[in-house]
C-alpha positions as CSV (number, residue, x, y, z in Angstrom):
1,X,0.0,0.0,0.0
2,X,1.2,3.1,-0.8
3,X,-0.9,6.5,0.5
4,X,1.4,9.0,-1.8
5,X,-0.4,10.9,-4.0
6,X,-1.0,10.9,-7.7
7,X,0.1,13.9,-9.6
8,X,-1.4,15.0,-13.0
9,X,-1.4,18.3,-14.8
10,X,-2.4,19.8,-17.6
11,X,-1.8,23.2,-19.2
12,X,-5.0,24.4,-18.4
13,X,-8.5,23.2,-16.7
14,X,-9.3,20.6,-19.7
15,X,-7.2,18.3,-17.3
16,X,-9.9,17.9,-14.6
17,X,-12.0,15.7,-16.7
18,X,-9.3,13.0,-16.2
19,X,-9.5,13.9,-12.5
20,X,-13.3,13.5,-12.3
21,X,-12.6,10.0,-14.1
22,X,-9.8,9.2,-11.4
23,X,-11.9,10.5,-8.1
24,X,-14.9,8.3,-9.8
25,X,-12.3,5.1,-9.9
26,X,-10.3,5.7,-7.2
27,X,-11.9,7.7,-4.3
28,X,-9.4,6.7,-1.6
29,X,-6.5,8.3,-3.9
30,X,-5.3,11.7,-3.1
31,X,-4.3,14.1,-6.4
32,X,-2.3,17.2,-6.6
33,X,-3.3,18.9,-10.1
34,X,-1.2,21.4,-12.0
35,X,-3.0,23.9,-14.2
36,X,-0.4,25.7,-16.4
37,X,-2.9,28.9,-16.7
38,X,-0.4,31.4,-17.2
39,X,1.2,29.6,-20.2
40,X,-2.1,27.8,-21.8
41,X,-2.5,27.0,-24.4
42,X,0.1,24.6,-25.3
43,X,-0.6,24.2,-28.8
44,X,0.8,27.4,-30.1
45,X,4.5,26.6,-28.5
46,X,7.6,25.4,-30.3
47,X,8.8,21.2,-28.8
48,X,11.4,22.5,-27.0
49,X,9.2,24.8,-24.8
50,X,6.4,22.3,-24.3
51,X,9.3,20.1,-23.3
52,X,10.5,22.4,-20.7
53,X,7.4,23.6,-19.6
54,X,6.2,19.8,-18.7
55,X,9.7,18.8,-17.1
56,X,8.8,22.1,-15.0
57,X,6.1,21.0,-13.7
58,X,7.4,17.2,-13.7
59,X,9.8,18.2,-11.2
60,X,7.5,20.5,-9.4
61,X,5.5,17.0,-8.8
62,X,8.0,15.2,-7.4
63,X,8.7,17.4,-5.0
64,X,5.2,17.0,-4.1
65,X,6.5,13.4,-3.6
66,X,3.9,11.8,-6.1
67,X,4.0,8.2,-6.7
68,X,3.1,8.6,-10.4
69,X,2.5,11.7,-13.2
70,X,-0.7,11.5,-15.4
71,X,-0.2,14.0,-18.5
72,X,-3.7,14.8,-18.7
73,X,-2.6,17.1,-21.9
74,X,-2.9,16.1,-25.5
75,X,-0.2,18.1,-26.5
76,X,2.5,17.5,-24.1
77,X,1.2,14.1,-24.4
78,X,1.8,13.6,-28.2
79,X,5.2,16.0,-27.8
80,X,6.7,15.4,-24.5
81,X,5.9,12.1,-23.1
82,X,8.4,10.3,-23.8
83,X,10.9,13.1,-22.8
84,X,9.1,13.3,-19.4
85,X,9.9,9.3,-18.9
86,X,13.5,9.9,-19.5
87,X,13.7,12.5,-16.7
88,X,12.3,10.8,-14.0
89,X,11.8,7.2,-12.2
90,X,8.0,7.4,-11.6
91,X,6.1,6.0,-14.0
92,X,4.1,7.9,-16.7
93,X,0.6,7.6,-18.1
94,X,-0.4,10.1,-21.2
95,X,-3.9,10.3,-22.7
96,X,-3.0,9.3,-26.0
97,X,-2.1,5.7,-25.8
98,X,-5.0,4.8,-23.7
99,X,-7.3,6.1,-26.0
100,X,-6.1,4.5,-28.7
101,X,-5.7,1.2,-27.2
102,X,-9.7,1.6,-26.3
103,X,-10.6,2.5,-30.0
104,X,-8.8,-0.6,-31.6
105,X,-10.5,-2.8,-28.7
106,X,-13.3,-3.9,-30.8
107,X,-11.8,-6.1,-33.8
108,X,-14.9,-4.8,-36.3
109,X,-14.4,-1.3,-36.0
110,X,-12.5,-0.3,-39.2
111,X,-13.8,3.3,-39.8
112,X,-12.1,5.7,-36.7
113,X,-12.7,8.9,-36.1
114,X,-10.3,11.6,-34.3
115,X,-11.2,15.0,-33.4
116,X,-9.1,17.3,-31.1
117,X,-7.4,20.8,-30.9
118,X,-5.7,22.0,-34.1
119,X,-2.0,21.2,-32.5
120,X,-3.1,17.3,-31.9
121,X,-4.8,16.9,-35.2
122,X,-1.4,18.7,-36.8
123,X,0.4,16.4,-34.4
124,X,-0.2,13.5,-36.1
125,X,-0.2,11.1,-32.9
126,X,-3.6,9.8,-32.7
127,X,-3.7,8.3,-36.3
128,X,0.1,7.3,-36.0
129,X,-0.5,5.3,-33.1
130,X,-3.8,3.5,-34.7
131,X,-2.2,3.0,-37.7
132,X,0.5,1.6,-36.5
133,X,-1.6,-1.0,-34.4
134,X,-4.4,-1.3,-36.7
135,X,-2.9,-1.2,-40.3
136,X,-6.0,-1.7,-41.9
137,X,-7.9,1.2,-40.1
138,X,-9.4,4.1,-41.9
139,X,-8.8,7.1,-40.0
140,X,-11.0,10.7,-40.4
141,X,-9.3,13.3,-38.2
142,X,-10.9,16.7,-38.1
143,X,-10.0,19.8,-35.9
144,X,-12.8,21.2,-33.6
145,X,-11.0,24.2,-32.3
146,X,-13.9,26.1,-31.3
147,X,-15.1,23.1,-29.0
148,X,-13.0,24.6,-26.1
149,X,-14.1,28.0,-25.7
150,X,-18.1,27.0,-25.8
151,X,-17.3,24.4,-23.1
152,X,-15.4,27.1,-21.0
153,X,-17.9,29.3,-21.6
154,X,-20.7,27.2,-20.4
155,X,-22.6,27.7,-23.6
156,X,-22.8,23.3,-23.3
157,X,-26.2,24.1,-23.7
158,X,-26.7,26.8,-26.1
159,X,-28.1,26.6,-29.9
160,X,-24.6,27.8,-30.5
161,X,-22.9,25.0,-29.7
162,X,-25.0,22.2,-31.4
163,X,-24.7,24.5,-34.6
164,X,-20.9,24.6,-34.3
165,X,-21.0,20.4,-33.7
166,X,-23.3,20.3,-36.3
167,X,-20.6,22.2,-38.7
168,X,-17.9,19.8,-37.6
169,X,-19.4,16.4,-37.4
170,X,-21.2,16.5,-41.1
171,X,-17.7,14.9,-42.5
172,X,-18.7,11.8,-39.7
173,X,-22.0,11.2,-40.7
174,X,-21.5,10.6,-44.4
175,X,-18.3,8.2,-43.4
176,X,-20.2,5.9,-41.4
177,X,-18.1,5.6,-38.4
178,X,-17.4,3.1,-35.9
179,X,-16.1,4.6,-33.1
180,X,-14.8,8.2,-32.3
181,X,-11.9,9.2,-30.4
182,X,-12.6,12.6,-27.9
183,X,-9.3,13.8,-28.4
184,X,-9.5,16.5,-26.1
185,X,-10.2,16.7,-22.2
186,X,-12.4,19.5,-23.1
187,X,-14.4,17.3,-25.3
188,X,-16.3,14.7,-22.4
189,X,-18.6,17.5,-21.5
190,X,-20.0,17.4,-24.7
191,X,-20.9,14.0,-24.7
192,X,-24.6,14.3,-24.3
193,X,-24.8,15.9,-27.2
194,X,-22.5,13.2,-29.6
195,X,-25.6,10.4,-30.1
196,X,-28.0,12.6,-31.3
197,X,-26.0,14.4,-33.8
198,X,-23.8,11.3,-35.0
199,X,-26.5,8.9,-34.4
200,X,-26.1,5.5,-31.5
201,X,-23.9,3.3,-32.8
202,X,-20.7,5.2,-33.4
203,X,-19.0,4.2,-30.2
204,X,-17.1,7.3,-28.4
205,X,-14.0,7.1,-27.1
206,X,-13.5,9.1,-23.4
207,X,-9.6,9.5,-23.1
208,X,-10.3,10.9,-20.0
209,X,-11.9,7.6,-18.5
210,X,-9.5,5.3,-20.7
211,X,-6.7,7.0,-19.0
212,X,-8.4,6.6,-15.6
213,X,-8.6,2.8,-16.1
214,X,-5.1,2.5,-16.6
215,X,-4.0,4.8,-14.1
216,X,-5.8,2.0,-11.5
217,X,-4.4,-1.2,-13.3
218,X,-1.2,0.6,-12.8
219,X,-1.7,1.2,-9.6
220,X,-2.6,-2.4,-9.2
221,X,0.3,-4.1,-11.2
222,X,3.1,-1.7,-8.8
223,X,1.4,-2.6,-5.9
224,X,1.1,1.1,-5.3
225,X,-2.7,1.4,-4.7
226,X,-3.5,3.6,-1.3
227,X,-5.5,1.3,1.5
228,X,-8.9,0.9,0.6
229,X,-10.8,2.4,3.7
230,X,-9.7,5.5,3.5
231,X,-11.0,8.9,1.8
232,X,-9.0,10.5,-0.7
233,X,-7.5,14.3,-1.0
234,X,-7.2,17.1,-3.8
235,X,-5.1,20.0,-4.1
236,X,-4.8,22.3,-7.2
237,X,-2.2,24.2,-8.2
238,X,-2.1,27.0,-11.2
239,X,0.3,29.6,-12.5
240,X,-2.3,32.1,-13.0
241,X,-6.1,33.4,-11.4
242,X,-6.4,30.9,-8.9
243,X,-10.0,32.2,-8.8
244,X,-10.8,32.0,-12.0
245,X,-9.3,28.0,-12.1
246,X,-12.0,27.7,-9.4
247,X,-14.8,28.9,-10.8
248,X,-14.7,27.1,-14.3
249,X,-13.1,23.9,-12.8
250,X,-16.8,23.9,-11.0
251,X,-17.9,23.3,-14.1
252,X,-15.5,20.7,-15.0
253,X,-16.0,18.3,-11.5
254,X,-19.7,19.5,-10.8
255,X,-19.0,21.0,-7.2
256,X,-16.9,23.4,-6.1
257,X,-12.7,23.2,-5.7
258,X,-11.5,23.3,-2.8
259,X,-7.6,24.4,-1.8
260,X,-6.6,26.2,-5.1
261,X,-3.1,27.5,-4.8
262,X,-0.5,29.8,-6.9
263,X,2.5,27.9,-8.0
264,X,5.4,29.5,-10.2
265,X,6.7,26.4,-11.2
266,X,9.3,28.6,-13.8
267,X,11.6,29.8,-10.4
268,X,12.1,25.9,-9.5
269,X,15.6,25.4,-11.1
270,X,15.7,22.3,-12.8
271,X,18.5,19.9,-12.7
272,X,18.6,17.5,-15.9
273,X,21.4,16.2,-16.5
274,X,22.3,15.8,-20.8
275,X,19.8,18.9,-20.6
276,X,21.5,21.9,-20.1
277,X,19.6,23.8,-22.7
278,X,15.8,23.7,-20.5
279,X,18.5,24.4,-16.7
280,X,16.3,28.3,-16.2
């Protein structure tokens, strides 16, 4: 047993849908979130600051003495996973893979769809990875960017919105799909409105609670699980408007956060060694 807790951040709030999926799973866990508000978003940075901007907060985790790091970010996912496993000895779970590995599940599905922020769809990862398992796999990948300012606007909703999914989804309702990949932990509180507009038996794929699952078999196969009779803790930590991380992430859990905190994770020097050019 192992009563450390579990660290995952994100470069915004999109990342507390993978912590709703993980208090769900795992309610004697305790979490310490990252929000990287002052720098969000991601998608618009060069690889070698999304690199040092995740091995920032990486490090800022550990010192939190975490037992594991979720990436709950599609874009330091798909550009700085792999990077992040090479700086530390914890182990590291992205949202991609799991995803992925959920779509593929069923052997009939043959007709994938991917939709996600411009930088993941430009990325590339998504229909790399399912290509790469799947060969035969036809793959429609379309970015939704406008998706993540009606969800933090609350407009979930609005005749706005379902216009907007309307616009993006026509391309998936004349390909017939099998299953579609949420590519975005913005893109869960949507889900309502996905059956109605794509019809019920395209299967959607929740990255948020495929990454959940395999946080806990994790957590199983190191032995690192907390005890079972106890009530797990959350702490939140942003670079920016700790009040205004509250108030949307309301939205994102469905009851209020509690013990938001500023955290300047850029005044932490780092210390990687064969990385001299991210030492700040």
């Amino acid at each position: 047993m192992d009563d450390r807790p579990i660290g995952v951040f994100d470069s915004g709030v999109g990342g507390l849908t993978v912590i709703k999926e993980l208090r769900s799973l795992l309610p004697g866990e305790d979490f310490i979130y990252f929000g990287d508000t002052a720098r969000v978003p991601y998608g618009n940075k060069s690889l070698p600051v999304i690199r040092r901007f995740s091995l920032e907060i990486s490090r800022f985790l550990e010192e939190m003495r975490v037992k594991m790091i979720v990436v709950a970010c599609n874009t330091a996912s798909a550009l700085a996973l792999d990077f992040i496993r090479r700086q530390t000895e914890l182990p590291v779970i992205g949202v991609i893979d799991p995803g992925v590995r959920a779509a593929i599940k069923d052997v009939h599905a043959r007709k994938i769809g991917v939709i996600g922020t411009v930088a993941t769809i430009r990325s590339d990862a998504y229909q790399a990875r399912l290509k790469r398992l799947r060969a035969d796999c036809e793959i429609l990948a379309k970015a939704c960017p406008l998706f993540v300012p009606l969800v933090e606007e609350n407009l979930l909703d609005s005749p706005i919105t379902r216009m907007v999914m309307e616009m993006y989804l026509t391309d998936f309702l004349r390909a017939d799909l099998d299953a579609l990949i949420l590519a975005c932990t913005h893109y869960p509180l949507l889900k309502p409105l996905f059956p109605e507009l794509l019809g019920g038996k395209v299967r959607l794929i929740d990255s948020a609670q495929e990454t959940a699952r395999e946080v806990a078999d994790l957590l199983i196969a190191r032995r690192i699980q907390a005890p079972i009779d106890r009530c797990g803790t959350e702490e939140f930590y942003v670079s920016d408007s700790p009040e205004a991380f509250s108030d949307i992430g309301g939205l994102f859990l469905g009851r209020k956060l509690e013990k938001v905190f500023l955290e300047h994770v850029w005044k932490r020097s780092l210390n990687s060694s064969g990385t001299g050019e991210l030492n700040v």
